[in-house]
C-alpha positions as CSV (number, residue, x, y, z in Angstrom):
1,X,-60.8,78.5,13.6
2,X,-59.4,80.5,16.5
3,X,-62.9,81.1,17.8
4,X,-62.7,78.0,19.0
5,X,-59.2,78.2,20.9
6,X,-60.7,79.6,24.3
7,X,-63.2,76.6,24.6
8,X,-60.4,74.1,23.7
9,X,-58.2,75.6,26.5
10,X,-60.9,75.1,29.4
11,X,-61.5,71.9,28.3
12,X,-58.3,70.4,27.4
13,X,-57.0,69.1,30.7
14,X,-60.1,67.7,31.3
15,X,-60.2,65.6,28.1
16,X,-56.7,64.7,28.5
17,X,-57.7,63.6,32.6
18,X,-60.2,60.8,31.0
19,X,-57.6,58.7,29.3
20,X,-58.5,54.7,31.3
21,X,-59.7,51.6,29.6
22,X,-63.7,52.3,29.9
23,X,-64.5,49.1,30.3
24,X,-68.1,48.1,30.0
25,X,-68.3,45.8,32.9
26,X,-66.8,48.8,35.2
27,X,-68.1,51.8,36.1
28,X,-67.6,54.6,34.6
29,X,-67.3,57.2,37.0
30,X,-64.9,55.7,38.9
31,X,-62.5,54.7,36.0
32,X,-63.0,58.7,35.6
33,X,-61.5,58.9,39.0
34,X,-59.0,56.4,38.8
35,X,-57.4,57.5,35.4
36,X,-57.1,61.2,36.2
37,X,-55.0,59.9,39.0
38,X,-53.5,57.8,36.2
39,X,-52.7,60.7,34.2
40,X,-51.2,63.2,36.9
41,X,-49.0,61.0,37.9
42,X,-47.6,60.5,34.1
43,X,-47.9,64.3,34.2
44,X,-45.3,65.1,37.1
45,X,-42.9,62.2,36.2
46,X,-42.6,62.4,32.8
47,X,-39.3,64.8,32.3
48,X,-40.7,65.7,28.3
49,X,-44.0,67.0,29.9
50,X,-42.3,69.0,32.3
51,X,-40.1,70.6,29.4
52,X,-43.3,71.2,27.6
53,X,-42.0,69.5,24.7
54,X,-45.5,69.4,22.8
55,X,-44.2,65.9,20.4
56,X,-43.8,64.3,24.0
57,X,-47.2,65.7,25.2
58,X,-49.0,64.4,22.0
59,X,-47.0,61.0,22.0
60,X,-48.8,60.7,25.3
61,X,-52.4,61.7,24.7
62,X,-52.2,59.6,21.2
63,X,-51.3,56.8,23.7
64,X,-53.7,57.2,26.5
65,X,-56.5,59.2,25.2
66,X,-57.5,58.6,21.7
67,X,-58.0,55.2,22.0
68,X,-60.9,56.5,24.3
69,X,-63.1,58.9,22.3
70,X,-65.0,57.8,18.9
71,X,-63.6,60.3,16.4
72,X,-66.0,59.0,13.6
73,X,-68.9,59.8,15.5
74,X,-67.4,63.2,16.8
75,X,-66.6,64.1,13.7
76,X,-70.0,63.3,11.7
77,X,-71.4,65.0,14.5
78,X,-69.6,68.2,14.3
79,X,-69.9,68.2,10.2
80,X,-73.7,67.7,10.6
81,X,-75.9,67.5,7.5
82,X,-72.9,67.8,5.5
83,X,-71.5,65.2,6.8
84,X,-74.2,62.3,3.8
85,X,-72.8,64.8,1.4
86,X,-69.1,63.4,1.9
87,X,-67.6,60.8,-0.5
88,X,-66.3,57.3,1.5
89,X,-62.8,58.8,1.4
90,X,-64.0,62.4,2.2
91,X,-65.4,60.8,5.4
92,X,-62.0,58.9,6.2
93,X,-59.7,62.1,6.1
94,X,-62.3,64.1,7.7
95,X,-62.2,61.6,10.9
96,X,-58.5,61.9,10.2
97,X,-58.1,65.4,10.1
98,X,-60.1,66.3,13.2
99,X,-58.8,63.6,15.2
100,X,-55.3,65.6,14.5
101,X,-57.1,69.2,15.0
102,X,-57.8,67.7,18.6
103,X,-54.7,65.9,19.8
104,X,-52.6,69.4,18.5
105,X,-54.9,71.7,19.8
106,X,-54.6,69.7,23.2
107,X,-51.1,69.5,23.1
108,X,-50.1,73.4,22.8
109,X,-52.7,74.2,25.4
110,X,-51.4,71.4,28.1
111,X,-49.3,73.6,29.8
112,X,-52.1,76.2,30.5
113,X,-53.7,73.8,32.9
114,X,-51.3,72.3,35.0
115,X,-52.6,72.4,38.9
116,X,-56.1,71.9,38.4
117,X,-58.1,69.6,40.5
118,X,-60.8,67.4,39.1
119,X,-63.8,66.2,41.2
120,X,-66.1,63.0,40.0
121,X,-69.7,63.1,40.4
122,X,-70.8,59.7,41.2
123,X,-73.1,57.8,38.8
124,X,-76.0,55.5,40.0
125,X,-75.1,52.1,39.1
126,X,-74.7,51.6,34.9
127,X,-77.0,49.0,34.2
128,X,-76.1,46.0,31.4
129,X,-78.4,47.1,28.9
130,X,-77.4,50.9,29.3
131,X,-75.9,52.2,26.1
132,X,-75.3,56.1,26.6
133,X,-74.4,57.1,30.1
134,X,-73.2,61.1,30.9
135,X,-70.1,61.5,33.7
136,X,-69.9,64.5,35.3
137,X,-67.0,66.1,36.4
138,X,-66.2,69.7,38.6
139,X,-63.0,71.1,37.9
140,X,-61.4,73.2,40.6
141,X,-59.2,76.0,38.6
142,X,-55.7,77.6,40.7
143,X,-55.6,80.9,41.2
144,X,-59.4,80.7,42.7
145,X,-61.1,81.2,39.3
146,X,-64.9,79.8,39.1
147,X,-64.9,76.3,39.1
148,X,-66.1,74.5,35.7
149,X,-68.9,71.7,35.1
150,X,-67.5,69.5,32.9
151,X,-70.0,66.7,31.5
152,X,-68.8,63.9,29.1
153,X,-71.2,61.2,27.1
154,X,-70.5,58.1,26.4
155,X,-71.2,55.7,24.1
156,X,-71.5,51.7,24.8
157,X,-68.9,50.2,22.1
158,X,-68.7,46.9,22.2
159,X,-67.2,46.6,25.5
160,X,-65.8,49.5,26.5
161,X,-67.7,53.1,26.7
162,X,-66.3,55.9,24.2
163,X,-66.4,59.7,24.8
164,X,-68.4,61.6,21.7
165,X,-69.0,64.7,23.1
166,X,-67.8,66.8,25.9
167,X,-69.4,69.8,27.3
168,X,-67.9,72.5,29.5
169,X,-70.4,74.2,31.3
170,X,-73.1,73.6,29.0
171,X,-71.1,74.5,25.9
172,X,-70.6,71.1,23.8
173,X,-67.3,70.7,21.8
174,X,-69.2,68.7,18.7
175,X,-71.5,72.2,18.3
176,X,-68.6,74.6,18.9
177,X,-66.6,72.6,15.7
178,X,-70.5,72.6,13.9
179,X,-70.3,76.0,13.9
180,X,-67.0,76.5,12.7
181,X,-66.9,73.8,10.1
182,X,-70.5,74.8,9.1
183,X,-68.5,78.4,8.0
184,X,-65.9,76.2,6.0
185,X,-68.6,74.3,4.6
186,X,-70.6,76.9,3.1
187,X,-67.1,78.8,1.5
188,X,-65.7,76.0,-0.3
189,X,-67.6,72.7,0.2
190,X,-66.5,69.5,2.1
191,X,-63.1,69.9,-0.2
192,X,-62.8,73.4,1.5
193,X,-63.2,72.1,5.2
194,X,-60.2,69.9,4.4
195,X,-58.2,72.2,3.3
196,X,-58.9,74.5,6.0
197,X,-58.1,71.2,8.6
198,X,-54.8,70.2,6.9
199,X,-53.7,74.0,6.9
200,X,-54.3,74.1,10.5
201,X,-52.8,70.9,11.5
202,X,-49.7,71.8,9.3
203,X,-46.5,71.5,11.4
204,X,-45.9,75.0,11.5
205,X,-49.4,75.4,13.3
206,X,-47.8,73.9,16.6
207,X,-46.1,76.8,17.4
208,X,-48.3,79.4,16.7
């Protein structure tokens, strides 16, 4: 799965920026605003961040992102077709397994990002009966790299609005993982995507 590593390290910081309580009655874009301000504050305070100590910097995004982003829908989407082949408790560790893939893979790459600057692209106003609304973002990179377009969707859920896909100058997460898993897939079945999931989430993986 290292094909995937590059795209996971542009977007990371992003994904980890959008960590507020989406609320549906609020708007998104400027929760967007308001929690990246949120987060970089935790970021320069917190003395386990600033040791890159990853347990701290997962501890945090389990905390203040994952509530925010539906993993069953990510993950069904980035299985695909597969996905109606899965048994009920295939499904469950699957949504288990990736939600772990992300959080890790966020984690090792936090400290790759520090200094960035993230702008908000105002919505027009969400409307009640809006269910799927896309918040876009321009991410400013130190050093005077390119800057990145950074577009999230959300879901209506209940009443709060849920990330399920994020895409980084065109190039959406849910298809990079389709591709990977896909690969998986067709080598040893769903059974084989889990096993290739739990080898890469293993402990050991943190470090490498």
């Amino acid at each position: 799965m290292k094909g995937i590593l590059k795209f996971l390290l542009l977007n990371f910081f992003i994904l980890f920026s959008f960590s507020g309580s989406i609320h549906a009655q609020s708007d998104p874009d400027t929760l967007v605003k308001e929690t990246i301000e949120d987060i970089l504050e935790t970021v320069r305070n917190d003395p386990g961040v600033q040791a890159g100590e990853i347990s701290r910097i997962k501890e945090i995004m389990e905390e203040k992102v994952a509530p925010h982003y539906d993993f069953p829908r990510m993950t069904r989407l980035a299985v695909g077709r597969s996905w109606r082949d899965a048994s009920k408790e295939q499904k469950k560790a699957l949504v288990k397994e990736f939600h772990e893939l992300l959080m890790r893979s966020y984690a090792a790459a936090f400290k790759m990002y520090q200094g960035i600057v993230v702008e908000t692209r105002p919505l027009p106003r969400v409307k009640p009966e809006e269910k799927q609304v896309t918040v876009n973002t321009l991410v400013r990179l130190p050093g005077g790299a390119p800057p990145l377009s950074v577009d999230y969707d959300l879901l209506r859920t209940g009443d709060s609005w849920k990330v399920y896909d994020v895409r980084v100058d065109g190039a959406s997460l849910v298809i990079n993982y389709r591709s990977v898993f896909a690969q998986e897939i067709q080598k040893g079945g769903i059974e084989g995507l889990l096993k290739a999931l739990a080898i890469k989430n293993a402990p050991r993986s943190e470090n490498n």
